[in-house]
C-alpha positions in Angstrom: -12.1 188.7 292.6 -15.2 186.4 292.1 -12.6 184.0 290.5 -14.5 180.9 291.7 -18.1 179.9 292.4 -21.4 180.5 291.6 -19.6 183.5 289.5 -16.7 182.2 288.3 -19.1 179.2 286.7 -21.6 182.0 285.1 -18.5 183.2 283.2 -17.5 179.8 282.0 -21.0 179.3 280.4 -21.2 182.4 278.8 -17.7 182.4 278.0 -19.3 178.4 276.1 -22.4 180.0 274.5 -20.4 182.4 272.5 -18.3 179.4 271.0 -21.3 177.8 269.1 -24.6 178.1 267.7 -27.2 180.9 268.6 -28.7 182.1 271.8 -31.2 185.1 272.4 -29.9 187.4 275.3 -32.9 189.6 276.2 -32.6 192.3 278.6 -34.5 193.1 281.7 -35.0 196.3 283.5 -35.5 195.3 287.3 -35.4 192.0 289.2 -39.1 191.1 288.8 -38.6 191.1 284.4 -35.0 189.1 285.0 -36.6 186.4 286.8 -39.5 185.8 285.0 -36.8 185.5 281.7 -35.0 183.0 283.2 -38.5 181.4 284.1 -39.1 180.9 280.6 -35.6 179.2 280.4 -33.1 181.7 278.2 -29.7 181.2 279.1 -28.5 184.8 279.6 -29.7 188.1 280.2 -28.4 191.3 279.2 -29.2 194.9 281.1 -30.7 198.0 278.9 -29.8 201.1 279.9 -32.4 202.4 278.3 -34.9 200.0 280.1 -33.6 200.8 283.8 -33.4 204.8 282.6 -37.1 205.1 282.1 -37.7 202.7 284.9 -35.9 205.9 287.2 -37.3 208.5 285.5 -34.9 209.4 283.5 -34.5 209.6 279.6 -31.7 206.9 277.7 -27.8 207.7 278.4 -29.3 210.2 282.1 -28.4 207.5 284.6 -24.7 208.0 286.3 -22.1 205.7 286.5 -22.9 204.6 290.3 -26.3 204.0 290.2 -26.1 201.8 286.3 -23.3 199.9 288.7 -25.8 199.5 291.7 -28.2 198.1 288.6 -26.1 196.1 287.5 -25.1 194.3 290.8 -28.9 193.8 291.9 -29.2 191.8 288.4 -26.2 189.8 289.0 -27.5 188.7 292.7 -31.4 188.5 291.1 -30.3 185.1 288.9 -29.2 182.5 288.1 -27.9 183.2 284.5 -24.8 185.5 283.2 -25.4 189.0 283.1 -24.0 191.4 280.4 -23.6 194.5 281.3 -25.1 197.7 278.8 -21.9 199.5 279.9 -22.9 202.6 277.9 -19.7 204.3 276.5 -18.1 203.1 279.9 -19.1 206.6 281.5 -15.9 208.2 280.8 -14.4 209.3 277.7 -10.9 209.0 278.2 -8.7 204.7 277.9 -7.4 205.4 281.8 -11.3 206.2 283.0 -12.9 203.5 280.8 -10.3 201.1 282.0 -11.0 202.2 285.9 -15.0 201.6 285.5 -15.1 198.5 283.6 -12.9 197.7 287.0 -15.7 198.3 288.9 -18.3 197.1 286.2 -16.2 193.5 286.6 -16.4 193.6 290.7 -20.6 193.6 290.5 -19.8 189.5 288.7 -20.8 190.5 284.9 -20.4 187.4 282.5 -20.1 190.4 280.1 -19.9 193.7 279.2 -20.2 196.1 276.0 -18.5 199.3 275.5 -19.9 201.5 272.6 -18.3 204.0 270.6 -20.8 206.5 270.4 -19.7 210.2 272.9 -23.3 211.5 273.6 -22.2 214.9 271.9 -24.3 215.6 268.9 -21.2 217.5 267.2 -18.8 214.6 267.1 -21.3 211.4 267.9 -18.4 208.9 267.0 -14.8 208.9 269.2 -12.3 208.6 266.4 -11.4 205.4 265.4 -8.0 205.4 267.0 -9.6 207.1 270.1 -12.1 204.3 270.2 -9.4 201.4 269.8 -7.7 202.9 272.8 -10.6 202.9 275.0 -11.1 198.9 273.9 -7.5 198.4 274.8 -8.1 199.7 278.2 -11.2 198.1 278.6 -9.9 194.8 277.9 -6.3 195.5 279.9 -8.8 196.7 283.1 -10.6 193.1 282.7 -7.2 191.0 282.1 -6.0 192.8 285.4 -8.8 191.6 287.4 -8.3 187.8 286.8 -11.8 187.1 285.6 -12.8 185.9 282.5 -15.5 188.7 281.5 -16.6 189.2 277.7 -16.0 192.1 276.2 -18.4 193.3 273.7 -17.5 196.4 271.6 -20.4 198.4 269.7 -19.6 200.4 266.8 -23.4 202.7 266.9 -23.3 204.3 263.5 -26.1 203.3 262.5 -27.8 204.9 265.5 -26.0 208.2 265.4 -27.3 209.0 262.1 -24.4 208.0 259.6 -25.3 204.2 258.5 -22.2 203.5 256.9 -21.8 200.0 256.4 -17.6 200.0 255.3 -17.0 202.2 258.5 -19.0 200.0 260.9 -17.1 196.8 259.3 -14.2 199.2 260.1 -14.2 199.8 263.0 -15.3 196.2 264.3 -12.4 194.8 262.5 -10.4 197.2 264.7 -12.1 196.5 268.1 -11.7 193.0 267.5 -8.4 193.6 266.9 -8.0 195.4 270.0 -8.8 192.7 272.0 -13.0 192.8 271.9 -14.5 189.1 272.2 -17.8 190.1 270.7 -19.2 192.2 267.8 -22.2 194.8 267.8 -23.3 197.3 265.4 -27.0 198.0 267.2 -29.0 199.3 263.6 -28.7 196.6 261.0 -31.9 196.3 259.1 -30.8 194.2 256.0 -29.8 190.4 255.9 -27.1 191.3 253.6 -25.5 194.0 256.8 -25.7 191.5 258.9 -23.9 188.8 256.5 -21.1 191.2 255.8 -20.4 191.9 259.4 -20.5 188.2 260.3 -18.4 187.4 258.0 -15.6 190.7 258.6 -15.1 189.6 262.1 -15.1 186.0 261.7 -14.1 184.2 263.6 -15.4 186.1 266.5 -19.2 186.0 267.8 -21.5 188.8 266.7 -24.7 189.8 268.5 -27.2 191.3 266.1 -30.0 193.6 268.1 -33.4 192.3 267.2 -35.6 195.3 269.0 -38.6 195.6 266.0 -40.0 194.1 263.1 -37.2 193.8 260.5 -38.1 190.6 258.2 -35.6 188.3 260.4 -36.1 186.0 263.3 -33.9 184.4 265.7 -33.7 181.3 262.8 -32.5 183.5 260.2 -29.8 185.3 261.8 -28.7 181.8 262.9 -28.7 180.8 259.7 -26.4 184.1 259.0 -23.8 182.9 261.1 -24.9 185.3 263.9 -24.0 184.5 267.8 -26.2 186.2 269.7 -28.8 188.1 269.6 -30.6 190.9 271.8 -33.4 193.3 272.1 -31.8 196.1 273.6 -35.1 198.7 275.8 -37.8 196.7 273.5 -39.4 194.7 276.3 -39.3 197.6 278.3 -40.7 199.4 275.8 -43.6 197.2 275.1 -44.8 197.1 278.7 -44.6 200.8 278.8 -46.6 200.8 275.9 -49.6 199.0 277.7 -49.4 201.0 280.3 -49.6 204.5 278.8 -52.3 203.2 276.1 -54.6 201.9 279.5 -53.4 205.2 281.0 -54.9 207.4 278.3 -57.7 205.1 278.1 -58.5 206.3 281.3 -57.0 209.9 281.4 -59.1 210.6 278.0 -62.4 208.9 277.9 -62.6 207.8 281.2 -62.6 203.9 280.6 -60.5 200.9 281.0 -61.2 198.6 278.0 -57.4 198.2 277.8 -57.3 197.1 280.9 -58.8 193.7 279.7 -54.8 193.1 278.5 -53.7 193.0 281.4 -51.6 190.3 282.9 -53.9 188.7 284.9 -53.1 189.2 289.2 -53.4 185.3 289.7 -51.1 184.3 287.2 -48.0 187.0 288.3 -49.1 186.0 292.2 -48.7 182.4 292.0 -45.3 182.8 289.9 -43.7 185.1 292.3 -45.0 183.3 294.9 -43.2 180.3 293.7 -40.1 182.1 292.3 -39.6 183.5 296.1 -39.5 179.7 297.6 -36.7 178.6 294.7 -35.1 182.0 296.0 -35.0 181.1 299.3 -34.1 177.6 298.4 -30.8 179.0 296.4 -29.8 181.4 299.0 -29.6 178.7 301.6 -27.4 176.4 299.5 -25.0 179.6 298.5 -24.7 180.3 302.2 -24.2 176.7 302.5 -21.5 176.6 299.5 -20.1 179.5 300.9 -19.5 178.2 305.2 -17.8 174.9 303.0 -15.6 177.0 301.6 -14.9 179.1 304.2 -13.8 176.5 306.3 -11.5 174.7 303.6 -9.8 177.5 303.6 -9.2 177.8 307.6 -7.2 174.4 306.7 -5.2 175.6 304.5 
């Protein structure tokens, strides 16, 4: 299952940027924002689910499991780079489900993916800790199974479900790395000194630190803190949605487009995607290529 090839060597360099110093992983929401990322030369990319949701209509945590996989497989066939799946709470909450979808998560070729703790019910945001471990266990069982050599990212969301409790974040990362996660994420820190003390509780495994507003640190100084990786969750998305619907009111409410003026300018994204369709073309003729070679190695064998 995707064990060799242009797959198989996406894994192996994600797989090597996890191992040593620090990379930003920022995160598209459609082809057209994953190829202009890897224009400007970042190594990986991660998906949002919050990103593609609006994209769809639909509000954060809306989209089903089918059509975040269908997402996820057009991003994975859009570049060049890994691709780390936002797996949500792996759209199930029960170790066998979880364990069947990260399956199918896995089949799209994912360099990664994250599994979060949170349930989406406002009464009980958090799965239990052993609950949680369980559905990590499964998650990393389901990718052992398949053969590949996908990352597992577990999220402990605290922080984001309203109870920012810094001993049971470290807590329960402790236990998800335990249970087999190869990554670390607690989406909320705000304070160098979080971010130190979850760094250093998980150590020696890689933590990704979610960098989506202004919070004092840049991409130097979580380096600096020992951090691994480091993301910016619907934020991108976010800021071109919020030049649109400022040039949108503009227009809806005073009838002007002064925003407009901010605009990227037609030229510029014409000649890149121009461009970026050739080297397309280009790569799909030499996978075609790579792939008739090793079709016919095989008839020998």
């Amino acid at each position: 299952m995707n064990s060799s090839g242009p797959i198989a060597y996406k894994r192996e360099r994600f797989r090597q940027l996890h191992e040593s110093g620090c990379f930003a992983i920022p995160n598209p929401w459609d082809i057209g924002s994953a190829r202009y990322l890897q224009h400007l030369g970042f190594k990986a990319l991660a998906t949002t689910s919050a990103g593609f949701a609006f994209s769809r209509g639909l509000p954060d945590n809306a989209v089903r499991r089918d059509m975040m996989l269908a997402h996820i497989r057009e991003l994975v066939e859009a570049t060049d780079l890994p691709i780390n799946a936002d797996f949500e709470n792996g759209f199930a909450h029960h170790p066998e489900s979880v364990a069947e979808n990260v399956r199918l998560c896995v089949e799209t070729g994912v360099a990664g993916l994250s599994i979060e703790d949170s349930t989406g019910v406002m009464e009980a945001p958090l799965y239990p800790l052993e609950h949680a471990v369980a559905r990590i266990m499964a998650a990393r069982s389901a990718i052992n199974a398949s053969g590949v050599d996908a990352v597992l990212v577990a999220r402990a969301d605290c922080f984001l479900v309203g109870s920012p409790d810094l001993d049971e974040v470290i807590r329960r990362l402790t236990a998800y790395a335990e249970a087999g996660a190869d990554c670390l994420y607690a989406p909320g820190l705000g304070r160098r000194e979080e971010v130190s003390a979850v760094v250093q509780a998980v150590a020696p495994k890689p933590v990704n630190v979610l960098l989506s507003s202004s919070m004092g640190l840049q991409l130097a100084d979580l380096a600096a803190l020992g951090v691994r990786r480091v993301s910016v969750g619907g934020a991108l998305a976010r800021a071109a949605w919020g030049g649109f619907m400022r040039a949108a009111r503009e227009l809806a409410q005073q009838g002007g487009v002064d925003t407009l003026a901010d605009a990227a300018p037609h030229g510029e994204l014409q000649e890149f995607f121009q461009h970026d369709a050739q080297q397309r073309a280009a790569r799909a003729t030499e996978t075609e290529k790579w792939r008739a070679l090793r079709a016919r190695r095989s008839s020998r064998v």
